[in-house]
C-alpha positions in Angstrom: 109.8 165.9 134.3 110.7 169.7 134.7 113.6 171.6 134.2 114.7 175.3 135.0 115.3 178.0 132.7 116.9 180.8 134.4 116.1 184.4 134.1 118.8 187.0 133.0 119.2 190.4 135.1 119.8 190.9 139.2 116.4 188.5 140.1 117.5 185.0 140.3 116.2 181.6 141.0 113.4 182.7 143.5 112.3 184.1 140.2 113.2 181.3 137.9 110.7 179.7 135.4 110.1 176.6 136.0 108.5 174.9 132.1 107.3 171.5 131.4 108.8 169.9 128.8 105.9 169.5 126.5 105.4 173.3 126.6 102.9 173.5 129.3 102.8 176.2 131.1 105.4 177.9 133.2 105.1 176.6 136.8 106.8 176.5 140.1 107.2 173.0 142.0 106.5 172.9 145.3 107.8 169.7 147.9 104.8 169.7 150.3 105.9 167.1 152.4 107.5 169.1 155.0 107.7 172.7 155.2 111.0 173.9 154.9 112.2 176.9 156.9 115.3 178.3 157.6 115.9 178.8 161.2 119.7 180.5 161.3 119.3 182.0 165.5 117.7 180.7 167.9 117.1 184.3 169.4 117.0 185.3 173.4 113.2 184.0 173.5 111.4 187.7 173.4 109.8 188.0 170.9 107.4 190.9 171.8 108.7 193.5 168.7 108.8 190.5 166.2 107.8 191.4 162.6 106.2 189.2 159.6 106.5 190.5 155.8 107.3 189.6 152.1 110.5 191.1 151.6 113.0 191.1 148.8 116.3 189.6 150.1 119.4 191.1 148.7 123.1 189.1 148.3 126.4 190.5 148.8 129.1 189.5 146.5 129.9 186.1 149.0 126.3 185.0 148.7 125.2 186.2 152.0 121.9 188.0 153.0 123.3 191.5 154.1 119.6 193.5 153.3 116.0 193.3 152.5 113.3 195.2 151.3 109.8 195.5 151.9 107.2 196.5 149.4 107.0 199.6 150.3 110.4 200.5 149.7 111.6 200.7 153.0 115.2 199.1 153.2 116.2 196.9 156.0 119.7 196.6 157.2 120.3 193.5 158.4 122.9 192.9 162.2 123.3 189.3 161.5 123.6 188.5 157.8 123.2 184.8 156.7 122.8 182.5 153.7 120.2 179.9 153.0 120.6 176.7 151.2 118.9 178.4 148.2 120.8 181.8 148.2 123.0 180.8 146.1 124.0 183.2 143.7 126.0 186.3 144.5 125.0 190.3 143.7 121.4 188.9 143.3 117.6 189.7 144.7 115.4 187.0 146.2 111.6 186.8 147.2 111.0 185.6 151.0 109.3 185.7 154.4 111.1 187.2 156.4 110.5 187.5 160.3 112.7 189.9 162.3 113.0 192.1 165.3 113.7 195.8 165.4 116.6 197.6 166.8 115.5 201.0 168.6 119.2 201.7 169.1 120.6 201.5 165.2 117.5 201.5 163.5 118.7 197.9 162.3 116.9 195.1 162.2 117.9 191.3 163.6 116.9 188.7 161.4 115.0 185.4 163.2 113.6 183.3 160.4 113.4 183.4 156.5 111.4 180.9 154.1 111.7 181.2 150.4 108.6 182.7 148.7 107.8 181.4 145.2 107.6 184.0 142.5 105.0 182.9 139.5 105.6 183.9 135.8 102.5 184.4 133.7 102.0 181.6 131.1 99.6 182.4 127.8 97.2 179.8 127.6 98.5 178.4 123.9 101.3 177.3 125.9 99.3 174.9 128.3 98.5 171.8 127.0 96.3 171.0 129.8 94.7 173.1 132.0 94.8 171.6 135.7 92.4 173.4 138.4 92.6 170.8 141.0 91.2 172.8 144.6 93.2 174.0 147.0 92.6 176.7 149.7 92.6 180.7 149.2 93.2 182.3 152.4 93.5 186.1 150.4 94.8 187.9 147.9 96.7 191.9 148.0 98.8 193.7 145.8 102.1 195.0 147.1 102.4 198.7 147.6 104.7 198.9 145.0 102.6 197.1 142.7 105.3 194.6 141.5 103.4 191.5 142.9 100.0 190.2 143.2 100.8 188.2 146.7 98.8 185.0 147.8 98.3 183.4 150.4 97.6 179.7 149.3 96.3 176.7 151.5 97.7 173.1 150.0 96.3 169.6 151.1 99.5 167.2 151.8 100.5 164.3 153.1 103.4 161.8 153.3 104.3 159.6 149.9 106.8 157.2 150.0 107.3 158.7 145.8 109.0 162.3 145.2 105.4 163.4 144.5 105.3 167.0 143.9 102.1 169.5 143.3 102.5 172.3 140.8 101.4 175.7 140.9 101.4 178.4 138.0 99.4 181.3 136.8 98.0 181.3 132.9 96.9 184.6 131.4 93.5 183.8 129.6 92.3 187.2 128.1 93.0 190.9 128.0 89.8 192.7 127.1 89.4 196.9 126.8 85.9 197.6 128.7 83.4 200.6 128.0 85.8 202.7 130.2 88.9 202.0 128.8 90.4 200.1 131.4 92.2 196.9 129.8 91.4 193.9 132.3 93.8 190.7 132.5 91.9 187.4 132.9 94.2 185.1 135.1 93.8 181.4 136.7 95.7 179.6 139.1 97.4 176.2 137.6 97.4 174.0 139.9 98.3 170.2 140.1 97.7 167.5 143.0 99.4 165.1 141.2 99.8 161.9 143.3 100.3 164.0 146.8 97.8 162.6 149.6 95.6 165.0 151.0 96.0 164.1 154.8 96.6 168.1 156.0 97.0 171.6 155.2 100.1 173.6 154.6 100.1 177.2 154.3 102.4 178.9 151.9 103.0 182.1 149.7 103.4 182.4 146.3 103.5 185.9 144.5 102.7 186.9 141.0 104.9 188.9 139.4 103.2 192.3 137.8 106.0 193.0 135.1 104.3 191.1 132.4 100.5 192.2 133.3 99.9 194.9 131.3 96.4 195.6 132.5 94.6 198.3 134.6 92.6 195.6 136.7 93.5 191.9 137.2 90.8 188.7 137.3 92.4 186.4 138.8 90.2 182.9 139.1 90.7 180.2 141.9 89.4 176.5 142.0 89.0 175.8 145.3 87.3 173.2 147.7 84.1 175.4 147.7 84.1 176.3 143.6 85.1 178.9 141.7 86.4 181.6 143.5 87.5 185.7 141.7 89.7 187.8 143.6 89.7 191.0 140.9 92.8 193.5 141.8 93.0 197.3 140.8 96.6 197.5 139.4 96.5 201.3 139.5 94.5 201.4 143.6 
């Protein structure tokens, strides 16, 4: 069983830490069975200036999505605000996909699709009781321009399960060492739990780390996946 222990300050739930009860490690739970995505305009059917990108969704004081912003900065006022079944708390900041279209005219964009992004909290390793590697797929790995996250772009086996069977994924924090050079370099690995899900097909989701606890000038970050082992090492200062 899990349970949510949410984080103080403007980032809310799509930052919440998600902790075993035995003191494992501090996870997020993802529902593979269907991927959930929240379609909120059906649009004109030209979609010849649409746009893809991790964005930080902002709430207004009612709950509703009025902004977003990309990792570079850039804000992105939004002509057709909404809400989403897990916006839920008011004056707050929420990691997503975003998909949208521009408009030349205002310099405004129109919103088309969002899906909820998973933001991961590093876990020390005294805190997992077991360590959990099963594979899964790594389809890349890029830190955001404004170096708050380490984004991924994760490939999950699924299937349909008559139980509420639920794969877990987190991020532990084995070692910070100081090399020759003086760089410090964090020592990461995906947690990652199968549990009783079927692996009939492939889902692609996001998941991004977040950097405010990585107090490192490079990042190893180690995958298990269907092929081995695989390290993606990131330059927090590139």
């Amino acid at each position: 069983m899990f349970f949510i222990m949410s984080r103080c300050g403007r980032l809310r739930t799509s930052i919440a830490r998600f902790v075993y009860v035995a003191a494992m490690a501090a996870c997020v739970m993802l529902s593979l069975q269907a991927c959930s995505n929240d379609d909120y305009s059906t649009g004109d059917g030209k979609y010849s200036y649409l746009t893809a990108d991790l964005v930080l969704l902002q709430t207004n004081s009612s709950k509703t999505v009025t902004a977003a912003v990309l990792d570079d900065g850039t804000r992105l006022s939004l002509t057709n605000p909404f809400t989403a079944e897990w916006t839920t708390v008011p004056d707050s900041v929420y990691r997503a996909l975003l998909y949208y279209d521009h408009d030349d005219t205002s310099g405004s964009v129109k919103a088309r699709s969002v899906s909820q992004v998973h933001v991961l909290r590093l876990a020390a390793a005294s805190q997992t009781n077991q360590m959990c590697t099963d594979p899964l797929g790594l389809e890349s790995v890029w830190l955001a321009k404004n170096r708050s996250f380490i984004n991924l772009s994760l490939l999950f086996k699924s299937g349909s399960t008559e139980a509420d069977a639920r794969q877990v994924i987190g991020v532990v924090l084995e070692d910070v060492t100081a090399g020759a050079d003086g760089k410090r370099r964090a020592v990461l690995r995906l947690y990652h739990d199968q549990a009783s899900v079927p692996q009939y097909y492939t889902v692609q989701q996001y998941a991004s780390i977040s950097t405010s606890d990585i107090d490192a000038d490079v990042v190893e970050l180690h995958v298990n996946t269907y092929s081995g082992e695989v390290i993606r090492t990131i330059d927090m200062n590139g």
